[in-house]
PyMOL Python script that loads the backbone (N, CA, C, O; Angstrom):
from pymol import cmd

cmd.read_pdbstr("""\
ATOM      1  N   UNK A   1      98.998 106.705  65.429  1.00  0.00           N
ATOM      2  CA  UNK A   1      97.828 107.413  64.929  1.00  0.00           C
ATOM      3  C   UNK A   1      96.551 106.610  65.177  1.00  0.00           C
ATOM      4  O   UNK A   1      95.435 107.112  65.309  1.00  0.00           O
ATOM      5  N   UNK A   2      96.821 105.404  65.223  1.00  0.00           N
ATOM      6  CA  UNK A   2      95.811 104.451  65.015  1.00  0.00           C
ATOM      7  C   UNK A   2      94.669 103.984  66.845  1.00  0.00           C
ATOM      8  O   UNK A   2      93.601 103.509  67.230  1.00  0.00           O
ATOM      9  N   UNK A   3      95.879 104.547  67.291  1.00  0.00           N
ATOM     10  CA  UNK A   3      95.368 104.513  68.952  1.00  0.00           C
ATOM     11  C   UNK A   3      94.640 105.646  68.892  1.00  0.00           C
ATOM     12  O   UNK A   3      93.430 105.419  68.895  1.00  0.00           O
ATOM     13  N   UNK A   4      95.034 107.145  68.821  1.00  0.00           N
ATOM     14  CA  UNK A   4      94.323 108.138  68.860  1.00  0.00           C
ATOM     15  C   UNK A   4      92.847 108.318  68.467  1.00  0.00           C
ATOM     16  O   UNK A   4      91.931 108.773  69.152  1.00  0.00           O
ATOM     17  N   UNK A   5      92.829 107.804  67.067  1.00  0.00           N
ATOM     18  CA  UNK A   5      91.660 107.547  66.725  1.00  0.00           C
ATOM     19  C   UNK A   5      90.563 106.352  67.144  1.00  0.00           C
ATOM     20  O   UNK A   5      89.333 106.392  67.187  1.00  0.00           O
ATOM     21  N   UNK A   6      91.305 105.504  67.372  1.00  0.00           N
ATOM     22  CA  UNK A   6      90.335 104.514  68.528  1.00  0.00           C
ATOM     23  C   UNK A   6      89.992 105.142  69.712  1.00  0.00           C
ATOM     24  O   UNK A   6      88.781 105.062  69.915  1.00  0.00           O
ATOM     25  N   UNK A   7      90.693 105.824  70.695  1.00  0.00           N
ATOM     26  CA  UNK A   7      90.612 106.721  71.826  1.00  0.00           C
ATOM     27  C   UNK A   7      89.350 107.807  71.901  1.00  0.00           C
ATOM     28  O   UNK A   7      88.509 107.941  72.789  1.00  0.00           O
ATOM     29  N   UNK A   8      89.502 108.454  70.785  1.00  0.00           N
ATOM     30  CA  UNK A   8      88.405 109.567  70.267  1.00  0.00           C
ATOM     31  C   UNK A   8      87.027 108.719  70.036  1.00  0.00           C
ATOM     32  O   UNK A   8      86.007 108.892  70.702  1.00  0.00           O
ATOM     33  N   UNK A   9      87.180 107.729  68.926  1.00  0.00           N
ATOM     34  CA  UNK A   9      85.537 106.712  68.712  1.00  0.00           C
ATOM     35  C   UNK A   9      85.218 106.327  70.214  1.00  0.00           C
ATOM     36  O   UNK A   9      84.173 106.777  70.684  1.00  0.00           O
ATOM     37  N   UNK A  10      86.169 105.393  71.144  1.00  0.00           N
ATOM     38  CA  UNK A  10      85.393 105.724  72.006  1.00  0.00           C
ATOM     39  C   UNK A  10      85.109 106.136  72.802  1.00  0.00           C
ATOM     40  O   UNK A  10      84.568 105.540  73.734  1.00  0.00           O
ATOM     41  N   UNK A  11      85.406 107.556  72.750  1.00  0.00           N
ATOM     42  CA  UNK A  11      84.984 108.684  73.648  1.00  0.00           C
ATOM     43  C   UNK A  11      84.032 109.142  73.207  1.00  0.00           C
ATOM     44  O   UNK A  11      83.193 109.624  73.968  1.00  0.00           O
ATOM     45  N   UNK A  12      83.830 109.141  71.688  1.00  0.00           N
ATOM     46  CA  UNK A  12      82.144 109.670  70.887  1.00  0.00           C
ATOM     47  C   UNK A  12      81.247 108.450  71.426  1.00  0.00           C
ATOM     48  O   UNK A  12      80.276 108.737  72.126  1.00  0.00           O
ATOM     49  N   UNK A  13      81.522 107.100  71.133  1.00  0.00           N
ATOM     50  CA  UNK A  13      80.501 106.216  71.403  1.00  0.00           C
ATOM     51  C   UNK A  13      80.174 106.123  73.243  1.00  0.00           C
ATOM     52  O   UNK A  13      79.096 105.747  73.703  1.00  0.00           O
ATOM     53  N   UNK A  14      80.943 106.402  73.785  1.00  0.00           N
ATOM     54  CA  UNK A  14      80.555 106.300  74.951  1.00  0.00           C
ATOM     55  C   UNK A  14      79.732 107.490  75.448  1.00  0.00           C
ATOM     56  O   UNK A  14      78.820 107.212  76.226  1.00  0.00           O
ATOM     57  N   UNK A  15      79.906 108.724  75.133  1.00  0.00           N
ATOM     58  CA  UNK A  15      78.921 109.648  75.135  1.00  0.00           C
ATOM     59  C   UNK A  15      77.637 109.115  74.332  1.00  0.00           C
ATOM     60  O   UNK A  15      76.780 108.907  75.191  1.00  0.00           O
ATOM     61  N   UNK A  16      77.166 108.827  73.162  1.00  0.00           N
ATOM     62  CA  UNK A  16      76.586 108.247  73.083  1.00  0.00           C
ATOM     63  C   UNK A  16      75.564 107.322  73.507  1.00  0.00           C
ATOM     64  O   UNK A  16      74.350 107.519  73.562  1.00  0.00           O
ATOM     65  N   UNK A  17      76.403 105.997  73.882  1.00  0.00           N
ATOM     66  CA  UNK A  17      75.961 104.962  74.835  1.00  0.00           C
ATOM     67  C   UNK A  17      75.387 105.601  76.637  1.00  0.00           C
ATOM     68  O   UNK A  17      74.540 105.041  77.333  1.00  0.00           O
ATOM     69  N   UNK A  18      75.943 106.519  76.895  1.00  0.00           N
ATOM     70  CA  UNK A  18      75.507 107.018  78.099  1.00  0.00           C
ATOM     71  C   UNK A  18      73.831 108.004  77.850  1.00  0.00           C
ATOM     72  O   UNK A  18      72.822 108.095  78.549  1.00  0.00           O
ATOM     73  N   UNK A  19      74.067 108.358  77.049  1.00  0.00           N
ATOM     74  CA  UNK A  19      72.939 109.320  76.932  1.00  0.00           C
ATOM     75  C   UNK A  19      72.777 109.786  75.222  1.00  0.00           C
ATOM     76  O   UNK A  19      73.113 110.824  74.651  1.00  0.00           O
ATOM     77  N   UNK A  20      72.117 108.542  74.715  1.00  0.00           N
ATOM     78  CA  UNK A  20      72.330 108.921  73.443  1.00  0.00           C
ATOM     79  C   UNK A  20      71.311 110.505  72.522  1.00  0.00           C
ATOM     80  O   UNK A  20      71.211 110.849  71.344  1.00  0.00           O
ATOM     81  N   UNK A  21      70.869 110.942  73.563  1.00  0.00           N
ATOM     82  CA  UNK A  21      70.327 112.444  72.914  1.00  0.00           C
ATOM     83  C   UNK A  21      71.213 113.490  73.130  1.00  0.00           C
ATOM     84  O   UNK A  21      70.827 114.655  73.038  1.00  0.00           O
ATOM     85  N   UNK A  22      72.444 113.183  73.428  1.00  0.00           N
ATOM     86  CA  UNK A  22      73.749 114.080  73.687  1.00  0.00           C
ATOM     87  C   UNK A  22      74.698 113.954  72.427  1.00  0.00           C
ATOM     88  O   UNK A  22      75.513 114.840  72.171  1.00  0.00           O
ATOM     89  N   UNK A  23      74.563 112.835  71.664  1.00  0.00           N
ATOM     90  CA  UNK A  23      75.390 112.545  70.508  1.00  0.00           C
ATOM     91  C   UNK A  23      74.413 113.564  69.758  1.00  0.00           C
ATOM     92  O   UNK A  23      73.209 113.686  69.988  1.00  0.00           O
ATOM     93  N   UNK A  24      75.326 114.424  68.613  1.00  0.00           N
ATOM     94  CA  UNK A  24      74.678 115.841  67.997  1.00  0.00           C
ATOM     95  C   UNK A  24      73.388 115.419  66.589  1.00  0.00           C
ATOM     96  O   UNK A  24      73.624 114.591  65.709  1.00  0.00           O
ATOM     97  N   UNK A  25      72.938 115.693  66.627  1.00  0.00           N
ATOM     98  CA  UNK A  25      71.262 115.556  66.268  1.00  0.00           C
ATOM     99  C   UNK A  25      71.790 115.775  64.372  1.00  0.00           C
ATOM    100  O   UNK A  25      71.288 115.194  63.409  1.00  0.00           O
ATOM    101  N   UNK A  26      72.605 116.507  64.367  1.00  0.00           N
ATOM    102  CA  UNK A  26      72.648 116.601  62.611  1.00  0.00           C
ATOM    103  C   UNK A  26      73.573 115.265  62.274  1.00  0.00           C
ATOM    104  O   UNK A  26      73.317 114.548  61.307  1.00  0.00           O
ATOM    105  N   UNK A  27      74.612 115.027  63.126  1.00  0.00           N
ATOM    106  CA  UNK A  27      75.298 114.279  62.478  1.00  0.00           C
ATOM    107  C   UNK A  27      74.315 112.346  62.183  1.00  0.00           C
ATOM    108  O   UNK A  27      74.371 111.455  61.336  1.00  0.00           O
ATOM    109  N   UNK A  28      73.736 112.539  63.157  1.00  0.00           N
ATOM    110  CA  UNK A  28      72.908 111.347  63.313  1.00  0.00           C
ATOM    111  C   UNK A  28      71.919 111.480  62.066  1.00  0.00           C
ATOM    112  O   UNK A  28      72.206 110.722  61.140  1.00  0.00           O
ATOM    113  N   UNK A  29      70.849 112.270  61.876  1.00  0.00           N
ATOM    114  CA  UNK A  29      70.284 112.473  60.514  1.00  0.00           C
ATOM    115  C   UNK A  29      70.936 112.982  59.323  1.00  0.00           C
ATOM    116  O   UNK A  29      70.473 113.570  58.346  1.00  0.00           O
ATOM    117  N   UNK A  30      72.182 112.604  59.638  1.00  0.00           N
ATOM    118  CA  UNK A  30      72.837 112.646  58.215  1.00  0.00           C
ATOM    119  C   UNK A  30      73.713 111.406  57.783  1.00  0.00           C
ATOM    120  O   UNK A  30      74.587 111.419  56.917  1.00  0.00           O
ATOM    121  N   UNK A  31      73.306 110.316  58.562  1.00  0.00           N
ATOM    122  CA  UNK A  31      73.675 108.990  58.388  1.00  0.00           C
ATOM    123  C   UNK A  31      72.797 108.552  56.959  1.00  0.00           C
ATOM    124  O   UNK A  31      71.572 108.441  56.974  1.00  0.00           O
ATOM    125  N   UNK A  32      73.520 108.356  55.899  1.00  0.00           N
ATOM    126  CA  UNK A  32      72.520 107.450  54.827  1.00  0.00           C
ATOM    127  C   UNK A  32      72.799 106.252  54.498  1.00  0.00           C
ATOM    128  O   UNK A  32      72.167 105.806  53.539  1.00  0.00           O
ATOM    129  N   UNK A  33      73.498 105.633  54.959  1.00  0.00           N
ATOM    130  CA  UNK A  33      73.261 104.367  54.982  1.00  0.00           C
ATOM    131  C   UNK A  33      72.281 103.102  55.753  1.00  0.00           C
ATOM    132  O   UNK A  33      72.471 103.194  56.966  1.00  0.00           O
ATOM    133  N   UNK A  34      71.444 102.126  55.479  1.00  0.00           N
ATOM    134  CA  UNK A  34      70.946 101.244  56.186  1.00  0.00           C
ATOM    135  C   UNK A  34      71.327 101.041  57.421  1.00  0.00           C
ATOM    136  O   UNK A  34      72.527 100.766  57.424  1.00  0.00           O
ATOM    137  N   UNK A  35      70.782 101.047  58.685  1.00  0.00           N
ATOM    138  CA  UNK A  35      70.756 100.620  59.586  1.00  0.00           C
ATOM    139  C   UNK A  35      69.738  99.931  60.233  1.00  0.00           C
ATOM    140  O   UNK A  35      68.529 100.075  60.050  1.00  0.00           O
ATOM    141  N   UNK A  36      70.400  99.032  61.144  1.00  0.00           N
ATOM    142  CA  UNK A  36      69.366  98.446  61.811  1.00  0.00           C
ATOM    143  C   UNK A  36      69.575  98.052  62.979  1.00  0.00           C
ATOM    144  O   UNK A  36      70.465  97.381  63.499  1.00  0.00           O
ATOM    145  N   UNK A  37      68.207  98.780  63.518  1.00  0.00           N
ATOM    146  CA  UNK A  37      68.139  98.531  65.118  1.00  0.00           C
ATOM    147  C   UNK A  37      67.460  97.767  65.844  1.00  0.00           C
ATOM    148  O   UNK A  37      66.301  98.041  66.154  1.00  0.00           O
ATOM    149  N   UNK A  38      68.273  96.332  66.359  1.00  0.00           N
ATOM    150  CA  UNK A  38      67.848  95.846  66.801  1.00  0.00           C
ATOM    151  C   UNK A  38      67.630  95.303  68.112  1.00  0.00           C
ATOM    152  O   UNK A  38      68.420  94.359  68.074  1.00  0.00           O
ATOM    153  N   UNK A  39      67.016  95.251  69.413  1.00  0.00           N
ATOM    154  CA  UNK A  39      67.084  95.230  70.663  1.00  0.00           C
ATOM    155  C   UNK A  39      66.048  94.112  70.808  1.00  0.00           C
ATOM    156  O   UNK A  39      65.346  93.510  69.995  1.00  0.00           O
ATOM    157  N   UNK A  40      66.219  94.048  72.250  1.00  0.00           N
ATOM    158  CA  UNK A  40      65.011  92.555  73.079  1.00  0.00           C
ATOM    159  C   UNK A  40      64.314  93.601  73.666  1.00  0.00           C
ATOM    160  O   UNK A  40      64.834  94.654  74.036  1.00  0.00           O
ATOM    161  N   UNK A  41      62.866  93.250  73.773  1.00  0.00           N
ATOM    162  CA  UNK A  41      61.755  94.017  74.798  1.00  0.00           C
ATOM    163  C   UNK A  41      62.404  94.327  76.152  1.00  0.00           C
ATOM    164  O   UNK A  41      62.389  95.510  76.491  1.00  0.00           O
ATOM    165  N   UNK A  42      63.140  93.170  77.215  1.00  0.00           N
ATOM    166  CA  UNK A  42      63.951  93.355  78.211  1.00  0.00           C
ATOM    167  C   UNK A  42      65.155  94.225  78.380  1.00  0.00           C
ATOM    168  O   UNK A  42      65.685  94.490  79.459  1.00  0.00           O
ATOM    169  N   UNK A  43      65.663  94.787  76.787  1.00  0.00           N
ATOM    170  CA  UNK A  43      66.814  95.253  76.617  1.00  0.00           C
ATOM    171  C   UNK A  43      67.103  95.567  77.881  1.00  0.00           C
ATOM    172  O   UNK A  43      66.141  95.863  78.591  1.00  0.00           O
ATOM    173  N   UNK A  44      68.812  95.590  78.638  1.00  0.00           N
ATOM    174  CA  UNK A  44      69.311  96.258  80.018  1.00  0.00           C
ATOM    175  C   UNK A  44      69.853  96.980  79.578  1.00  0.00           C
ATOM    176  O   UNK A  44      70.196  97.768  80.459  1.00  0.00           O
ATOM    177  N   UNK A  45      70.387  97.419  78.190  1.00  0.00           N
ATOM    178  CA  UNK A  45      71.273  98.483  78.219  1.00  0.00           C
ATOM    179  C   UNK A  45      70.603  99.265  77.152  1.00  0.00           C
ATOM    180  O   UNK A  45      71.357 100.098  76.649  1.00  0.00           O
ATOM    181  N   UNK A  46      69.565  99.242  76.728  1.00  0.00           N
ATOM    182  CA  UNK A  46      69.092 100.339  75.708  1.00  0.00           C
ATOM    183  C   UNK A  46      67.935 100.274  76.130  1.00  0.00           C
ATOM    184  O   UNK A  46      67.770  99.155  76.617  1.00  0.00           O
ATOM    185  N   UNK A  47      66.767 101.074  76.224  1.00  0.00           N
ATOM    186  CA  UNK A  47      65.298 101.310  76.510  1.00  0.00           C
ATOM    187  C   UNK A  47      64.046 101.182  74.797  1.00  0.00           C
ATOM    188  O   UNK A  47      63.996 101.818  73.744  1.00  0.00           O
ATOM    189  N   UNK A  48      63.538 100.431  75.173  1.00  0.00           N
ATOM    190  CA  UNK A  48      62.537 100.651  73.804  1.00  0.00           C
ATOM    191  C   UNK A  48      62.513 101.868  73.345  1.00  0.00           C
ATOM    192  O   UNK A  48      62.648 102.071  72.138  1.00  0.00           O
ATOM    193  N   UNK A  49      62.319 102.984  74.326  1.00  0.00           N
ATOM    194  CA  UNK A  49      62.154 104.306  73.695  1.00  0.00           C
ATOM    195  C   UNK A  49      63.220 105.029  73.665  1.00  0.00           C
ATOM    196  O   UNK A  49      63.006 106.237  73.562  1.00  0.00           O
ATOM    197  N   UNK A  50      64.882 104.522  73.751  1.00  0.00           N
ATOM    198  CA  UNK A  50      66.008 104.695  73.133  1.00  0.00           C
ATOM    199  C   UNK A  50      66.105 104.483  71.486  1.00  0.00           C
ATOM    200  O   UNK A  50      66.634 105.271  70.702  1.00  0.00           O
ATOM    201  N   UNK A  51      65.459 103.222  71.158  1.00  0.00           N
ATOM    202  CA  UNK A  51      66.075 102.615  70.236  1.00  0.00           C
ATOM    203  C   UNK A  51      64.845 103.328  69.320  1.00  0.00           C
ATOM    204  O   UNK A  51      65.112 103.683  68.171  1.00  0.00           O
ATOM    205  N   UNK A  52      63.441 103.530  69.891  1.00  0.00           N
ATOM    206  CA  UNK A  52      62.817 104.566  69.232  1.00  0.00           C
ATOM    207  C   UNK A  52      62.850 106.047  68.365  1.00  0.00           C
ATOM    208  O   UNK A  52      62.425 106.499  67.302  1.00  0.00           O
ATOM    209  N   UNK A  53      63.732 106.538  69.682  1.00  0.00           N
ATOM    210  CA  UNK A  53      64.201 107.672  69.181  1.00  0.00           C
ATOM    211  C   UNK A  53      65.357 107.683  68.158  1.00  0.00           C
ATOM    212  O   UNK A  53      65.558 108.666  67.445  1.00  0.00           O
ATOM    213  N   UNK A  54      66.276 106.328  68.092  1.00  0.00           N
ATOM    214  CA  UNK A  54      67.391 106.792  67.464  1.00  0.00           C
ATOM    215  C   UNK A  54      66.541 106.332  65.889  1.00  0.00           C
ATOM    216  O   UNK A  54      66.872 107.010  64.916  1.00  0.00           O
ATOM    217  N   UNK A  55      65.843 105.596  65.736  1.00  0.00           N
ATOM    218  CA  UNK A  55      65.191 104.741  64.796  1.00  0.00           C
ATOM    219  C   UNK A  55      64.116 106.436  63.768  1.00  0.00           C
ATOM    220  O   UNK A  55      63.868 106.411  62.563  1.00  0.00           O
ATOM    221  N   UNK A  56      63.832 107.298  64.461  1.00  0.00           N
ATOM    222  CA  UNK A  56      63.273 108.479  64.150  1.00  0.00           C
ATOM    223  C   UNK A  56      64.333 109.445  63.639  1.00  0.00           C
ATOM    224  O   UNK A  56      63.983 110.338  62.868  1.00  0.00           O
ATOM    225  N   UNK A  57      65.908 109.301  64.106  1.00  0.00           N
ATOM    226  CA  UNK A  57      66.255 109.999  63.635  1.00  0.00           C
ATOM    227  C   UNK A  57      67.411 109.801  62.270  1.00  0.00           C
ATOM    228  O   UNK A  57      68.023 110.665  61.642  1.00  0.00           O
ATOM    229  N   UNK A  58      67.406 108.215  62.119  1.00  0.00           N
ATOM    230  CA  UNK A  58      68.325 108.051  61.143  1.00  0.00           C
ATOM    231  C   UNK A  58      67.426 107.829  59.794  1.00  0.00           C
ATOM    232  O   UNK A  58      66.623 106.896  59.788  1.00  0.00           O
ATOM    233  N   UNK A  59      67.503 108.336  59.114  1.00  0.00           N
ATOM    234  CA  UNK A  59      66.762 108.418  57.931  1.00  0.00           C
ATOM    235  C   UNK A  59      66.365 107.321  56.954  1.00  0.00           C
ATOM    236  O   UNK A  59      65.384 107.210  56.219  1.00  0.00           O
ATOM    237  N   UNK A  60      67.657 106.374  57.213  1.00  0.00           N
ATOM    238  CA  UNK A  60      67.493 105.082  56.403  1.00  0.00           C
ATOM    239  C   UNK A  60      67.292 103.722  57.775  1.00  0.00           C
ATOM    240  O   UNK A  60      67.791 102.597  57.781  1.00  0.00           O
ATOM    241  N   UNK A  61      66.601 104.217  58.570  1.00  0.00           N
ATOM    242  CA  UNK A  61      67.031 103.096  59.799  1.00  0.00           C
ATOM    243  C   UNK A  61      65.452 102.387  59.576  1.00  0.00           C
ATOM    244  O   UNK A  61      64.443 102.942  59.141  1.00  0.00           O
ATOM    245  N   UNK A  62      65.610 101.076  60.001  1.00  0.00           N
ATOM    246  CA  UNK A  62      65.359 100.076  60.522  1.00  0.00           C
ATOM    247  C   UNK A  62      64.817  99.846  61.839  1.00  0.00           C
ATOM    248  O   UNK A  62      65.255 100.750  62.550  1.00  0.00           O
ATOM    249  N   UNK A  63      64.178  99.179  62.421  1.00  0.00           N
ATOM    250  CA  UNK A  63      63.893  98.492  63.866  1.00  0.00           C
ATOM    251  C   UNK A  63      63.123  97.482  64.258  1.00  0.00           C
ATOM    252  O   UNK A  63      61.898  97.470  64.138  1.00  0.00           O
ATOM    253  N   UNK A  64      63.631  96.816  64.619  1.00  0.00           N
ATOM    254  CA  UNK A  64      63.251  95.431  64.802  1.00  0.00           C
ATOM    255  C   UNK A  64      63.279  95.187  66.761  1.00  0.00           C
ATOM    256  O   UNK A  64      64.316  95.490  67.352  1.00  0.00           O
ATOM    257  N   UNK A  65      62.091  94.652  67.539  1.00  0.00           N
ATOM    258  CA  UNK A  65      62.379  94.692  68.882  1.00  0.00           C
ATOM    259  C   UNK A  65      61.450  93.029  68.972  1.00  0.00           C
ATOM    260  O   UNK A  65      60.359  92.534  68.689  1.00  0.00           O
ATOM    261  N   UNK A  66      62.629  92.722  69.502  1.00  0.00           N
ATOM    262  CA  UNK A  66      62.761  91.089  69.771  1.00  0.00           C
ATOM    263  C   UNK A  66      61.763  90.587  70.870  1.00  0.00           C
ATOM    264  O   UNK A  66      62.165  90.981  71.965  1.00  0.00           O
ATOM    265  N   UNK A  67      60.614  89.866  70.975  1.00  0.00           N
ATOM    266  CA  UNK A  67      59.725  89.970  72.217  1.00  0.00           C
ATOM    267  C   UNK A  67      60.357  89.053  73.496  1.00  0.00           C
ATOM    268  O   UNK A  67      60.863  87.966  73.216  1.00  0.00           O
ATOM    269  N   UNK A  68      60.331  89.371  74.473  1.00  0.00           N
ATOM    270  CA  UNK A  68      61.108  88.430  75.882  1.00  0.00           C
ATOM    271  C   UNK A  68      62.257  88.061  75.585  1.00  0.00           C
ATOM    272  O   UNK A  68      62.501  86.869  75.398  1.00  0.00           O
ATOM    273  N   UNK A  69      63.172  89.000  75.486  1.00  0.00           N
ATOM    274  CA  UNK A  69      64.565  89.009  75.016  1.00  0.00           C
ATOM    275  C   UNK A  69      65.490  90.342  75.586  1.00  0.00           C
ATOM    276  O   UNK A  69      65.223  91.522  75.358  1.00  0.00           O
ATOM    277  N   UNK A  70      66.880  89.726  76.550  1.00  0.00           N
ATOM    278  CA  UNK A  70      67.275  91.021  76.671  1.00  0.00           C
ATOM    279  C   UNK A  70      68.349  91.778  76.251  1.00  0.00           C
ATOM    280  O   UNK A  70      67.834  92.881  76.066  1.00  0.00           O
ATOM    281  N   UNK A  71      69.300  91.855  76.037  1.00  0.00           N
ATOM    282  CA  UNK A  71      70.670  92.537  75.533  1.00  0.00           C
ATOM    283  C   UNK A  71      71.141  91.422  74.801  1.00  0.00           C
ATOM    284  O   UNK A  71      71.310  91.522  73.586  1.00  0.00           O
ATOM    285  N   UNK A  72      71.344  90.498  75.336  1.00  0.00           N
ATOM    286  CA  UNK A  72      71.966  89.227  74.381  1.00  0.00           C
ATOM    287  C   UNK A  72      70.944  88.521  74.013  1.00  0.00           C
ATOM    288  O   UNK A  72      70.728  87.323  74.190  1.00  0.00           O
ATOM    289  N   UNK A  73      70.125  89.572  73.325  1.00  0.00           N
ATOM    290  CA  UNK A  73      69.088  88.317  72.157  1.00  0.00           C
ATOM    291  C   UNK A  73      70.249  87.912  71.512  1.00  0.00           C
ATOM    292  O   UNK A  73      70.007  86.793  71.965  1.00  0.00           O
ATOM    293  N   UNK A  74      71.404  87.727  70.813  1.00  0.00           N
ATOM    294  CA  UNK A  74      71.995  87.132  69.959  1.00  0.00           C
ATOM    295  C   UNK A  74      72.293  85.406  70.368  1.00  0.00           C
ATOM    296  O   UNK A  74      72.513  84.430  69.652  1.00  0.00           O
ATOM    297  N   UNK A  75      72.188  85.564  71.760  1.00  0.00           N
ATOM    298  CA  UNK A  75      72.355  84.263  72.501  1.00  0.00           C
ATOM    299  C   UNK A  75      71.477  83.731  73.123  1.00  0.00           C
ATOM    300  O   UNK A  75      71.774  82.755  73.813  1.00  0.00           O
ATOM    301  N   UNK A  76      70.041  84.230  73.073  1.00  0.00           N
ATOM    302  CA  UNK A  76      69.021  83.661  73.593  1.00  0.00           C
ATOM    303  C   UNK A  76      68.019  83.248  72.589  1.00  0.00           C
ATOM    304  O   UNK A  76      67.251  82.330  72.875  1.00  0.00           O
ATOM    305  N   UNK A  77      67.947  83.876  71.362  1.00  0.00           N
ATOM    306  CA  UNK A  77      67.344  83.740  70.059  1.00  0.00           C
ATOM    307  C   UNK A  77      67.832  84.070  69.219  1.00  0.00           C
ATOM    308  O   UNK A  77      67.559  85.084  68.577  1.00  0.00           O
ATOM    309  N   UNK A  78      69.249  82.775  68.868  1.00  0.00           N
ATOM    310  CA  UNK A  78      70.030  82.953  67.349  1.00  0.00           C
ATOM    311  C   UNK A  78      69.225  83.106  66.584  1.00  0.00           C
ATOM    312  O   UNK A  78      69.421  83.984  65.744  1.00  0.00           O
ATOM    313  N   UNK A  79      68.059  82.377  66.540  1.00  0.00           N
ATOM    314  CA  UNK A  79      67.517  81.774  65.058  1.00  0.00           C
ATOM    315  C   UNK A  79      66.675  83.326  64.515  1.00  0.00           C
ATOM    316  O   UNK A  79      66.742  83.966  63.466  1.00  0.00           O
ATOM    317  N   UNK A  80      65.991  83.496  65.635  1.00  0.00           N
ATOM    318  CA  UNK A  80      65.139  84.811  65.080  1.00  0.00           C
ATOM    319  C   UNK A  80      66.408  85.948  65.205  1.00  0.00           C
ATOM    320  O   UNK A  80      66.242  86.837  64.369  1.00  0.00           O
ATOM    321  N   UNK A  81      67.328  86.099  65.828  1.00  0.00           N
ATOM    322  CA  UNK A  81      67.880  87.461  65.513  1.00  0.00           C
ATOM    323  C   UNK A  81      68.973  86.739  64.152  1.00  0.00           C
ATOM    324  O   UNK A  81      69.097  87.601  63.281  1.00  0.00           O
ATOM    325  N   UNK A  82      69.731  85.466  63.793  1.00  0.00           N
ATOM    326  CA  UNK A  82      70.121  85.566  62.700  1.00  0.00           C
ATOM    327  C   UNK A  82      69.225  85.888  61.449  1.00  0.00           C
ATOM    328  O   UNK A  82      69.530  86.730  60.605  1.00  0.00           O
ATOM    329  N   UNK A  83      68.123  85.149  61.427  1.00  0.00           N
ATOM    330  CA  UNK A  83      67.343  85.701  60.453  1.00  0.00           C
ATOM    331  C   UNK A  83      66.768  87.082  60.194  1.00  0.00           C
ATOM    332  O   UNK A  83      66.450  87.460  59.067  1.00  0.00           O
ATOM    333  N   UNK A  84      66.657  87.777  61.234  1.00  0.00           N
ATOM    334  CA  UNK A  84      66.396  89.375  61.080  1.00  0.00           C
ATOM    335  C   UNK A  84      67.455  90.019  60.445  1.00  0.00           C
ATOM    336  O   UNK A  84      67.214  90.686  59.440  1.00  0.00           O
ATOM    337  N   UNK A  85      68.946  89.894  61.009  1.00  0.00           N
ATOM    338  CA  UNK A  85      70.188  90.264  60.376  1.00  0.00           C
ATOM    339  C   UNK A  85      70.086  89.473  59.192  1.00  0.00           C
ATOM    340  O   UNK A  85      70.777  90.189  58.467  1.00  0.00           O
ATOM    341  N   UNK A  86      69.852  88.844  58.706  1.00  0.00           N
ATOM    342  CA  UNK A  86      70.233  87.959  57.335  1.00  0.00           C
ATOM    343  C   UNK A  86      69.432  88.776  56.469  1.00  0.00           C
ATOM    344  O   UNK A  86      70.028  89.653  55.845  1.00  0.00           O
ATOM    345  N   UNK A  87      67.951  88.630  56.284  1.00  0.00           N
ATOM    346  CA  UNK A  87      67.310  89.239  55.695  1.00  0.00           C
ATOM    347  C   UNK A  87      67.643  90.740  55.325  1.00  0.00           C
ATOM    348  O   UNK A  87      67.462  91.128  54.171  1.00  0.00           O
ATOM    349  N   UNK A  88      68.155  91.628  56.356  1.00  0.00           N
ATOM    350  CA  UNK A  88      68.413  93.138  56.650  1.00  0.00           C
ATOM    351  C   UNK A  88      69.574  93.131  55.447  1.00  0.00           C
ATOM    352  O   UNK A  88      69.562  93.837  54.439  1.00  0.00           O
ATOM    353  N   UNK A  89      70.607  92.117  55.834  1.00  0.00           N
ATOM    354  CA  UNK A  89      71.593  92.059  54.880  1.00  0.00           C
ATOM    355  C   UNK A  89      71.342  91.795  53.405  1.00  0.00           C
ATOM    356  O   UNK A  89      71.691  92.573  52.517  1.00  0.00           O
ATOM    357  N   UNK A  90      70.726  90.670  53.210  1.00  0.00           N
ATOM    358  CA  UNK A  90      70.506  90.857  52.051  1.00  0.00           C
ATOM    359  C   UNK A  90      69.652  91.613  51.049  1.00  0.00           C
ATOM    360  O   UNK A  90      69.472  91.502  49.837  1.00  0.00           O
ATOM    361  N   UNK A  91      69.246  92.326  51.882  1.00  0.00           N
ATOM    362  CA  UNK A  91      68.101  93.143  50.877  1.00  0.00           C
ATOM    363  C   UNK A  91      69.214  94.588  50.689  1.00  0.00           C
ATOM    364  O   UNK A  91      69.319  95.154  49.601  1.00  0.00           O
ATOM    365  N   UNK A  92      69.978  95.032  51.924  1.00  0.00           N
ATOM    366  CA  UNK A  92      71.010  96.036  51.265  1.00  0.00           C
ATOM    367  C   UNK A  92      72.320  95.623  51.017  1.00  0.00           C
ATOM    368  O   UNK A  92      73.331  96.160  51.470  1.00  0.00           O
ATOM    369  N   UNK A  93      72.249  94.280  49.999  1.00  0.00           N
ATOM    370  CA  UNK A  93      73.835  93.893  49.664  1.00  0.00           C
ATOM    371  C   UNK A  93      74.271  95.063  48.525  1.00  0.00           C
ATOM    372  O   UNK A  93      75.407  95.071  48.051  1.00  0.00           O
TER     373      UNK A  93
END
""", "prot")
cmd.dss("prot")
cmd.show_as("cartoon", "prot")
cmd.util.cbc("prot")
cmd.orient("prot")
């Protein structure tokens, strides 16, 4: 059972990830939990005005865009992306 349902997530997330204005518009604004979106100005795999749009449509979202940083800000600027995640975290513990 447990494959199936991994199989399906990522077949939703990869639709998604390919063209994320194809993932369905209600289910996305009906996310209520905190999120946060965070990308590098360089991002290669998400566009500023990806992370824009998804940031407009989740109701409780977040966004944070990392300056001269590209997909792996996590490895090019621990310090500022741990502290963005840290903070994010603790304010919705």
């Amino acid at each position: 059972m447990g494959k199936i349902i991994g199989k399906k997530l990522l077949q939703d997330i990869s639709k998604m990830w390919c063209d994320p204005e194809a993932f369905p518009k209600e289910e996305i604004e009906n996310i209520n939990d905190p999120i946060l979106i965070l990308a590098g100005d360089h991002d290669e795999a998400s566009s500023i005005d990806e992370c824009v749009k998804m940031f407009k449509l989740i109701p409780n979202a977040e966004l944070a865009i990392i300056p001269k940083a590209g997909h792996d800000v996590y490895e090019t600027k621990p310090e500022l992306f741990n502290s963005i995640v840290l903070e994010f975290l603790l304010r919705h513990k």
